[in-house]
C-alpha positions as CSV (number, residue, x, y, z in Angstrom):
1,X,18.7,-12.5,17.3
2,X,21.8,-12.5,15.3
3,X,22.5,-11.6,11.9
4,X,24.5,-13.9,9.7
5,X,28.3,-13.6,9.9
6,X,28.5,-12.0,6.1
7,X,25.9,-10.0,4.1
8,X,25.6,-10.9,0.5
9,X,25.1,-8.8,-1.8
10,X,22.0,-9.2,-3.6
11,X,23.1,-9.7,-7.7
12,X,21.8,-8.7,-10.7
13,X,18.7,-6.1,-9.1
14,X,18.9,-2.7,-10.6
15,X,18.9,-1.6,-6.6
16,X,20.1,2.2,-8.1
17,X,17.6,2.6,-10.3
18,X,15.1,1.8,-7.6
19,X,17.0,4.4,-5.6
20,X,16.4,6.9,-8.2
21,X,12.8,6.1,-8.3
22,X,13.1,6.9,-4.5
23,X,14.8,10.3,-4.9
24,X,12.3,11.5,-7.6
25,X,9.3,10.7,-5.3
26,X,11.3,12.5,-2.5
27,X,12.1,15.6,-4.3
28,X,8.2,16.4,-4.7
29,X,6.5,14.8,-1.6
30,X,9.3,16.9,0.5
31,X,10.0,16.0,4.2
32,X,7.9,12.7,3.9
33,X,11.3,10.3,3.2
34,X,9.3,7.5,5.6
35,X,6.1,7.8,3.6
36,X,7.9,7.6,0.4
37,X,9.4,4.5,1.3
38,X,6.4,3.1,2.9
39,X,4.8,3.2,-0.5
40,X,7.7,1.9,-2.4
41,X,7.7,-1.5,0.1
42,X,4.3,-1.9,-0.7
43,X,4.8,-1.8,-4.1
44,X,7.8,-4.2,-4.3
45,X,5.5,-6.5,-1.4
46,X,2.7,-7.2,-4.0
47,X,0.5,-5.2,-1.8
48,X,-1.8,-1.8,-1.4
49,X,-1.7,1.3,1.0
50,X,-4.0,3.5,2.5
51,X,-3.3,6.8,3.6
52,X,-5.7,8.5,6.3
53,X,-5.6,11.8,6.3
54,X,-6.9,15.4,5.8
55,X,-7.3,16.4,2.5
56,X,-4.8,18.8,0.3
57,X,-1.6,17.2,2.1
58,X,-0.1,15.3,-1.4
59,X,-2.0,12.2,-1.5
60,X,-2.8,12.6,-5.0
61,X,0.9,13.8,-6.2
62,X,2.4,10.7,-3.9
63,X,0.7,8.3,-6.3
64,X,1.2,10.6,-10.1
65,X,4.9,10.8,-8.8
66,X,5.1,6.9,-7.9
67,X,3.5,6.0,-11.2
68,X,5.9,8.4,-13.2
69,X,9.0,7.3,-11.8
70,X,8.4,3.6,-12.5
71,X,7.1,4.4,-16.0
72,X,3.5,2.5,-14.8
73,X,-0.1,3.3,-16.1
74,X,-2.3,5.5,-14.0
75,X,-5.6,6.1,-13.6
76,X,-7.7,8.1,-10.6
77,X,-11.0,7.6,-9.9
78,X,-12.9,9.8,-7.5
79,X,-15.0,7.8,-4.6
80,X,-18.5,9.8,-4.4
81,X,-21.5,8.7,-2.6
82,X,-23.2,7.6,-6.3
83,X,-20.7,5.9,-7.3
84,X,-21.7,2.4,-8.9
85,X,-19.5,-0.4,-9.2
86,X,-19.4,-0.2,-13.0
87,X,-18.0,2.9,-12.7
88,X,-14.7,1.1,-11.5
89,X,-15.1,-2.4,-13.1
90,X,-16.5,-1.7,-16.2
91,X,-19.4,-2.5,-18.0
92,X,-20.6,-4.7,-21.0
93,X,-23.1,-2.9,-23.4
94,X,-24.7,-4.6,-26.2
95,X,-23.4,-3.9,-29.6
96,X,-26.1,-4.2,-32.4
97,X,-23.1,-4.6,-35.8
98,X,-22.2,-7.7,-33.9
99,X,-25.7,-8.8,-32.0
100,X,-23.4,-8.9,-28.9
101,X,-22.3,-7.7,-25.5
102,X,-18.7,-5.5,-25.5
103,X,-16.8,-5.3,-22.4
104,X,-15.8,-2.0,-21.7
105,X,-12.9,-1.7,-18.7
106,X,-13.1,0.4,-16.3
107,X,-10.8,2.9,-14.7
108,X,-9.6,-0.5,-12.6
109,X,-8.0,-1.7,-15.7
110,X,-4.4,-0.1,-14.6
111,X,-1.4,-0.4,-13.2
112,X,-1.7,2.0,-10.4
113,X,-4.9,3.1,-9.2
114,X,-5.3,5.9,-6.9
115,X,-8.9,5.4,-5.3
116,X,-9.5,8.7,-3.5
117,X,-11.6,9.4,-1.2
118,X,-12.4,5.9,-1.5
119,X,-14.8,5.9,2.1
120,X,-17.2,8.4,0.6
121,X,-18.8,5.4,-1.3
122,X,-20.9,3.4,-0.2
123,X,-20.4,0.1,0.8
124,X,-21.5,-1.8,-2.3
125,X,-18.9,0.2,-4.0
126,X,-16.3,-0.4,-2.0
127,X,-16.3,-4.1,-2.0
128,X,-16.0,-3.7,-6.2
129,X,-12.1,-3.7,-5.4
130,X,-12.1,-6.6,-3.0
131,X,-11.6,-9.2,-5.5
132,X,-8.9,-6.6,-7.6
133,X,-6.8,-6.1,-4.6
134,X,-6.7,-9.7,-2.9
135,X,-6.7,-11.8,-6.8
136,X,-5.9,-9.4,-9.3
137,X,-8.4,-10.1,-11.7
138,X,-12.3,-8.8,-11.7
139,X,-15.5,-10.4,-12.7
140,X,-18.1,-9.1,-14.4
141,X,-21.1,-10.7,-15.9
142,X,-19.5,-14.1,-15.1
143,X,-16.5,-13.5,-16.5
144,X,-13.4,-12.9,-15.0
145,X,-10.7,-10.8,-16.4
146,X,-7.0,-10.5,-15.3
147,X,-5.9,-7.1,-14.7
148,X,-2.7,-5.7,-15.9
149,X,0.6,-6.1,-13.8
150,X,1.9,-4.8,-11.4
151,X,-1.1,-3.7,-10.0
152,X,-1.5,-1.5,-7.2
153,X,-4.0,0.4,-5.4
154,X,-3.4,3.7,-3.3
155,X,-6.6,4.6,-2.0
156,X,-7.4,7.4,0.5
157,X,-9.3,8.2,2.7
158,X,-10.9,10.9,4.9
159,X,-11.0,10.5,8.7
160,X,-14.0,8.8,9.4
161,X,-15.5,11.6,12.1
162,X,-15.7,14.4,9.0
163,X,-19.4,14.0,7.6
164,X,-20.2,11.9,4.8
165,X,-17.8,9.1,5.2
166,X,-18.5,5.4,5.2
167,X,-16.2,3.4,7.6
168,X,-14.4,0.7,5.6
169,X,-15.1,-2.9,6.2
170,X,-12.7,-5.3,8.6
171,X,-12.9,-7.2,5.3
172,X,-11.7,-3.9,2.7
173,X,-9.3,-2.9,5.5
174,X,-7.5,-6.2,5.6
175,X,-6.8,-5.7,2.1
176,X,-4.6,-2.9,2.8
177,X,-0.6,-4.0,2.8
178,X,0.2,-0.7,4.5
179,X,-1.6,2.6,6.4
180,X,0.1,5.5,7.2
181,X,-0.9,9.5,7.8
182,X,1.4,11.7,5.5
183,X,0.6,15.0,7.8
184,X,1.9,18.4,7.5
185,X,4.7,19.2,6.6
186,X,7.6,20.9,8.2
187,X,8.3,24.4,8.2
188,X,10.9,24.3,6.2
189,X,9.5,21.7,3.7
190,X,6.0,23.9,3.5
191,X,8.2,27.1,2.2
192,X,10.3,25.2,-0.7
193,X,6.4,24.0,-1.4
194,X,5.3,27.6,-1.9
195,X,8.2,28.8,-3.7
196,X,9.0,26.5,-5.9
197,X,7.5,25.0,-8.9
198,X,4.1,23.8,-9.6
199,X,3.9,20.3,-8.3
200,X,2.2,19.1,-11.7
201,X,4.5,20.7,-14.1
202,X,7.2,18.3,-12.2
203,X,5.0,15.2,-12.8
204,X,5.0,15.8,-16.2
205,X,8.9,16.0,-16.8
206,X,9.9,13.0,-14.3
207,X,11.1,9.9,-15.8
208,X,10.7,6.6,-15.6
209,X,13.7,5.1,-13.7
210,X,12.5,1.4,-14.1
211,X,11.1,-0.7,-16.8
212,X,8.4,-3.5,-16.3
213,X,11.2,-6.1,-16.5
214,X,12.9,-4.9,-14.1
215,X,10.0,-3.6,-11.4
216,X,9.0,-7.4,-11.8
217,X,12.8,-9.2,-11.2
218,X,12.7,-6.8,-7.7
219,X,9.5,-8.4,-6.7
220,X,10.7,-11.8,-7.0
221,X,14.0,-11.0,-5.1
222,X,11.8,-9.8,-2.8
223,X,10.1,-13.2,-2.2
224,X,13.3,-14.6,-1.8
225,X,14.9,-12.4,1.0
226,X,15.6,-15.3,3.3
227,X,13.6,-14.9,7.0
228,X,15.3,-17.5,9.7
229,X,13.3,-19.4,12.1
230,X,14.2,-17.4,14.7
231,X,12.7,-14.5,12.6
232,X,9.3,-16.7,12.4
233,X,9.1,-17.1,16.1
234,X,9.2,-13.3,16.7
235,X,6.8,-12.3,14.1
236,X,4.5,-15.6,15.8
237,X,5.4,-14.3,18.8
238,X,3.4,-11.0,17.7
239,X,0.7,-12.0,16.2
240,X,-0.2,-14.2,19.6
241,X,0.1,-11.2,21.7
242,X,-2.2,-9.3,19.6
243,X,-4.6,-12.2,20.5
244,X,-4.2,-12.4,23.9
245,X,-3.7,-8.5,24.8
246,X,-6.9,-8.1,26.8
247,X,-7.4,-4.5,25.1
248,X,-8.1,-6.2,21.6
249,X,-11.3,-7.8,20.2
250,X,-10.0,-9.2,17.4
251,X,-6.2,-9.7,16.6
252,X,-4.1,-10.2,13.8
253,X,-4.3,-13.1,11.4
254,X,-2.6,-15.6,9.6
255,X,-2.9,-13.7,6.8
256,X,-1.9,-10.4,8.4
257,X,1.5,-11.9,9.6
258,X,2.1,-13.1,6.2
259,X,1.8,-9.3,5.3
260,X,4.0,-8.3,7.8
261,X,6.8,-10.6,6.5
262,X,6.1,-9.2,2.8
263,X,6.5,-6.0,4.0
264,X,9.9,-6.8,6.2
265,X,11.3,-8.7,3.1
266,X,10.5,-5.6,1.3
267,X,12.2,-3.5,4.2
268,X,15.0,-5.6,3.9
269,X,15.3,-5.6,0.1
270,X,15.6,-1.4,0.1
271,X,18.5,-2.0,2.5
272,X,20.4,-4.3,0.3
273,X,20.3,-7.1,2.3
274,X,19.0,-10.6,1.5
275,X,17.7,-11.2,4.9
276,X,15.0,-9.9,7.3
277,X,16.0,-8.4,11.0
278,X,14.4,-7.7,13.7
279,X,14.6,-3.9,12.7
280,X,12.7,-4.8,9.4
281,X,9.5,-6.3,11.6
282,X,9.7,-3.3,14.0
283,X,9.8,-0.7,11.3
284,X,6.6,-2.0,9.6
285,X,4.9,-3.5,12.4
286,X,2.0,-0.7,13.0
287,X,1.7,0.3,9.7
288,X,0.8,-3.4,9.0
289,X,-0.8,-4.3,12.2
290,X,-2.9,-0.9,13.4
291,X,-5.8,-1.2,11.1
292,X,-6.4,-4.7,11.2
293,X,-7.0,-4.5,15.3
294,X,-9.8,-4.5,16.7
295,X,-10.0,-2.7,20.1
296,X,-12.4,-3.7,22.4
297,X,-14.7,-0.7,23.6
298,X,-13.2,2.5,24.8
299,X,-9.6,0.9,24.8
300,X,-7.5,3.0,22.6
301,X,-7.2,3.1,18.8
302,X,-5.4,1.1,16.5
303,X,-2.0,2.8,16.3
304,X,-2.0,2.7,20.3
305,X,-2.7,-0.7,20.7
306,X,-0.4,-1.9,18.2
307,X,2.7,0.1,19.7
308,X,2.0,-1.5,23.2
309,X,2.1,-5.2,21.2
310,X,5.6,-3.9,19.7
311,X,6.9,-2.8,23.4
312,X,5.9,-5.8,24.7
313,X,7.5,-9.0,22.8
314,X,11.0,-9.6,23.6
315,X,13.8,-10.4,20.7
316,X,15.2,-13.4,21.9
């Protein structure tokens, strides 16, 4: 599949303030440059991420630093097993000057919302974000509320065979624009971790690189970043595979290869182009496709079967 003959430049996109956004992550989450910019597409794609993982490995300082750098609202909320909804959405509570019900907001009510732990709730919990993450608003008491812009959840979560862990939903999963493991760092990385400066101290000196105006003008470039029809074909070609691989139950969906293209016009974007390769789709494909799968019994997890779907459609 060719690329056109010339590559525009894309106009008018503060693309180096974005880069500094990028460094600023980088230079606290060390070693992790893939992660970082995992994050970042998401971000610019309109979507959410989910990072599986042990905890202690940065999760928490991914999303402060993410939030810092693009001068956006934050707010945390810690996923326990009592946990109500309420806790997340809000609540209205009667207010006797005024003989009526006052909506307070919940943590939701943010910009960036880092849901840890977020499969320690139960299930009834959970689903509170479904409507956030897919429609950005949330309803409560009948009445639905829009929630602030950008909005973007980072939710962790523990791996699912340490104890007191509810497995997410196919429904809560598909949600999810993006999961990825950050892991352990490198050797190297881990000793500028434990001599240098407190992590949090950094936070609260980084500054914002981007305003709202212009977080907002990269997301509709995004949008834009042309994908050919021959780039269609190979992400159809894909998203059949994953439903005739006789290893997977379920495969991807419409909806999951509009994700994939998202994230590829995101990919694309970071490089300064205004069109989506093959090397875009291939860079993002298991981090958009693992955790919607579903493998058939005893047939290899996620991350395995979406590889083999990779290895095994052609470019034309």
């Amino acid at each position: 599949m060719a690329a056109p003959a010339s590559t525009p430049t894309i106009p008018d996109l503060p693309l180096a303030a974005l880069m500094r956004a990028q460094a600023q992550v980088n230079a606290l989450i060390l070693g992790k440059p893939d992660q970082v910019r995992l994050a970042f597409i998401a971000l610019l794609a309109g979507g959410h991420v989910l990072i599986e993982d042990l905890p202690g490995l940065g999760k928490t300082t991914l999303a402060q630093a993410l939030s810092a750098s693009l001068g956006l609202r934050f707010q945390r909320v810690q996923f326990t097993s009592d946990l109500m909804p309420a806790d997340v959405l809000g609540i209205s509570v009667f207010d006797a000057p005024s003989h009526a019900f006052r909506f307070h907001p919940g943590p939701i009510f943010t910009q960036v919302l880092l849901a840890d732990e977020i499969n320690r709730a139960p299930p009834r919990t959970q689903s509170a974000l479904l409507e956030a993450m897919a429609e950005y608003q949330v309803t409560v008491d009948g009445v639905t509320r829009a929630l602030p812009q950008p909005f973007f959840v980072l939710a962790t979560q523990n791996p699912v065979d340490l104890s007191g862990t509810f497995p997410l939903p196919d429904s809560q999963l598909d949600r999810f624009l993006l999961r990825f493991a950050l892991g352990y760092p490198d050797a190297a990385s881990e000793r500028a971790l434990l001599t240098g400066e407190d992590r949090h101290a950094q936070i609260e000196r980084l500054q914002p690189q981007l305003d709202e105006a212009s977080l907002k003008a990269l997301r509709v470039a995004t949008e834009q970043v042309h994908a050919s029809p021959a780039l269609i074909d190979y992400v159809l070609a894909l998203l059949e595979r994953s439903r005739q691989h006789p290893a997977i139950k379920v495969g991807l969906s419409p909806r999951a290869g509009l994700a994939l293209l998202r994230a590829a016009r995101a990919h694309a974007l970071l490089a300064g182009r205004n069109h989506v390769l093959p090397d875009d789709v291939q860079a993002l494909f298991v981090a958009v496709a693992a955790h919607r799968l579903v493998p058939a019994s005893d047939s290899g997890q996620g991350t395995e079967l979406a590889t083999a779907i990779l290895s095994g459609v052609a470019v034309d």
